[in-house]
N, C-alpha and C positions, 0 to 999 in steps of 0.2 A: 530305617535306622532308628533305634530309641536316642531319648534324648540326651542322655550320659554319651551316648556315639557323638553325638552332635557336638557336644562339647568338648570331647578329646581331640574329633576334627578343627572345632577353634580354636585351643587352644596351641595345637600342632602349627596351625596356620598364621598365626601371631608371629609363633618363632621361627617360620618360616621365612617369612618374610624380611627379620631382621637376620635371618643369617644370608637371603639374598645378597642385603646389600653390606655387609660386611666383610662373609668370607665366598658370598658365593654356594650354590649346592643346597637351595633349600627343600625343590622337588627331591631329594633322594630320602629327607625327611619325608614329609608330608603325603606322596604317591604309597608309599609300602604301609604308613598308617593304614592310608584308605584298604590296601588290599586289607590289611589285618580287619579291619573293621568289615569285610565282603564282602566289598565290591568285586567284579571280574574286574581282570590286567586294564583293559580297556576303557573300561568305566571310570576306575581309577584315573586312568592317564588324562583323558579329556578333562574330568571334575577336577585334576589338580590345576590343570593348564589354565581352567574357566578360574576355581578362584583362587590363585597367583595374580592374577591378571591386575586387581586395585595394589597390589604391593609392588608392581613394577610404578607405577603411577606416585607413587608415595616416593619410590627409589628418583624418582623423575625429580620431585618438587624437590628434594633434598642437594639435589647436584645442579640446581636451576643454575647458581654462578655461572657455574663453568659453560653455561649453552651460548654465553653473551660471543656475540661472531660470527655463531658458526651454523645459521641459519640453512644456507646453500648446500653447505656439505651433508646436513642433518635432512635434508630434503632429500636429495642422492641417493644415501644411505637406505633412508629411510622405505624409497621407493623399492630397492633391491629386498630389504629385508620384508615388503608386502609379497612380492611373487614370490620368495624363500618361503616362508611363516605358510602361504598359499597352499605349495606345492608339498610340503611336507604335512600339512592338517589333509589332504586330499589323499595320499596316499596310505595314512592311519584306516583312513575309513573305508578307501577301496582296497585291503587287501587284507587276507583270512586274520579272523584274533586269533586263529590257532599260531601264523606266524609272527604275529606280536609276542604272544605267550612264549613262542621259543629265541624271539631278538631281543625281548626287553633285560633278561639277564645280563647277558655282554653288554649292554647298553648304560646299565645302573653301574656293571664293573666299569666300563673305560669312563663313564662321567666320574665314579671315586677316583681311579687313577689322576685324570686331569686333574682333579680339586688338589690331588695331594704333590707333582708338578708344578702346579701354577708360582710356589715362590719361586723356583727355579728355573721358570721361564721369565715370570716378570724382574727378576732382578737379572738378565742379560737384554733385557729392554733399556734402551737410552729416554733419558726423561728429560728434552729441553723445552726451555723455555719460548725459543723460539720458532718461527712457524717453517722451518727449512724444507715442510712436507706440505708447502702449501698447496701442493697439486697431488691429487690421490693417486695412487699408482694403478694400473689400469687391474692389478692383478686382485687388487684388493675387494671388486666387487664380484669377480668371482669367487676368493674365499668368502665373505660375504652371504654369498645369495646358496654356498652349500651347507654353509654355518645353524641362516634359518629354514633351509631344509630342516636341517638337523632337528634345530630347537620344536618344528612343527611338529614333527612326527612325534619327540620324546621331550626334549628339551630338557632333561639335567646336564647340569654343569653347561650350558648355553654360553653363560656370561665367563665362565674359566678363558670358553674358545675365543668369542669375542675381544677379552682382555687383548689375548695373542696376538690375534688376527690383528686389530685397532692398533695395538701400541708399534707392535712392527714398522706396519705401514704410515703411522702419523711421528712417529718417534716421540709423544707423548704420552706418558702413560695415566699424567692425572686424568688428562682428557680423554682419552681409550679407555679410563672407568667412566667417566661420565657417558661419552657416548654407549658406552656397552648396556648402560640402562635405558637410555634412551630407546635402543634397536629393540631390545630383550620386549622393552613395552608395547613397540610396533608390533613383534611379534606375535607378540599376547594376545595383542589385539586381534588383529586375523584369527590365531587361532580360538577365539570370545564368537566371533563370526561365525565360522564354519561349523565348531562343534555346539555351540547354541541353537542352532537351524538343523543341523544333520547329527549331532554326536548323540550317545547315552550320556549325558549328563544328570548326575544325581542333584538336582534341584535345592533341594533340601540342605544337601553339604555345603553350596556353594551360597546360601545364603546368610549362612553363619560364620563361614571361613573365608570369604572373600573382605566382607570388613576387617577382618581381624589380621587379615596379609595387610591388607591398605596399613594399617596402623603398624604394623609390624616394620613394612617395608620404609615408613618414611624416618621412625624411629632410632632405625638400622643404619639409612642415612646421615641423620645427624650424629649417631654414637659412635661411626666408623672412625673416628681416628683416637677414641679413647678408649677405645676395648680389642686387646690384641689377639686376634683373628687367630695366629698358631695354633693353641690349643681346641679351638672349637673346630678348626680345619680338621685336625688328628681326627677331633670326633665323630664327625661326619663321614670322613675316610672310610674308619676304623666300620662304622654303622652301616654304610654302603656297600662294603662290601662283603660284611654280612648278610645284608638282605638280599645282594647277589648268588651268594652260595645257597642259602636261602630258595631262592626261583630258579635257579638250578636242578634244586632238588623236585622240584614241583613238575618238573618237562616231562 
């Protein structure tokens, strides 16, 4: 990649990372840059996953309040979302790009779909204050653990699902954000692992756009509740499913 790529990729991965943690759906950005820039479907998807990975971490430091307690459950969780994050970075790499190439269409559509959804799930979520869910439901580790399947293999719109999954089951929805970055960074992480050792990771990308997610994502964090997510949702939507029609075309 010339160095003007480079910098389109950072600066894509900046705002990345702040749309993580604000509206969510930053991979639907950032993944279809990298194809435009030309990389294969695959390449892509790893290199964004690798550097996403410091803006989950940023998403992490920003919603640290809300982890005060909940040590136990975040360990749980967390465990589930290693063998998820696992099993779906495993099965990217064992199975042809040619059916990457023909799944990741539907994939970038139903991640825009969910993004565009998500008010309308999270506002039939109950938001209390107290801890009435202090026992996790048993159901919820297996949503869970097919969730970071999900996120391993593709992982847009990961945190939409999570939101879902978490707030259901916890009846808390502050805290169902917070944890959703928590898991989404687990996830990361494995998938930082696997396709760092085994993936095509473009090197070079990830060393320009992974600081600039970091910064992006922690920023995101702290701006979440002063910059209203609607219309940047719409945009994203609007753009994913675009680039869906887009790779559609491309089969």
């Amino acid at each position: 990649m010339s160095a003007a790529d480079l910098l389109i990729a950072a600066a894509v991965a900046l705002g990345a990372g702040v749309i993580n943690s604000i509206a969510g759906g930053g991979s639907l950005v950032l993944f279809p840059t990298l194809v435009a820039l030309g990389l294969p479907t695959v390449a892509a998807n790893v290199t964004n996953s690798v550097a996403q990975w410091p803006g989950y971490l940023g998403g992490m430091a920003g919603f640290r309040r809300e982890y005060t307690g909940q040590g136990r459950r975040m360990a749980r969780l967390g465990a589930v979302s290693v063998l998820g994050g696992a099993a779906g970075s495993v099965l990217l790499l064992t199975t042809p790009s040619e059916a990457f190439d023909v799944v990741v269409p539907v994939l970038v559509l139903l991640a825009s779909l969910l993004l565009a959804v998500q008010p309308l799930l999270t506002r039939r979520l109950p938001d209390r204050d107290d801890d009435a869910a202090a026992r996790d439901p048993w159901w919820l580790y297996v949503a869970l653990f097919l969730a970071t399947v999900y996120g391993g293999y593709f992982g847009g719109a990961l945190g939409v699902i999570l939101v879902g999954v978490l707030g259901t089951a916890l009846h808390r929805l502050q805290l169902a954000n917070a944890l959703k970055s928590a898991l989404s960074a687990v996830t990361a992480t494995v998938t930082l692992v696997v396709f760092g050792l085994f993936g095509p990771v473009a090197w070079p990308v990830v060393a320009v756009a992974a600081p600039a997610s970091l910064v992006g994502g922690f920023a995101g964090a702290r701006i979440a509740e002063r910059i209203p997510a609607t219309p940047l949702r719409v945009l994203i939507v609007v753009f994913g499913v675009a680039v869906s029609v887009y790779l559609f075309t491309r089969i």
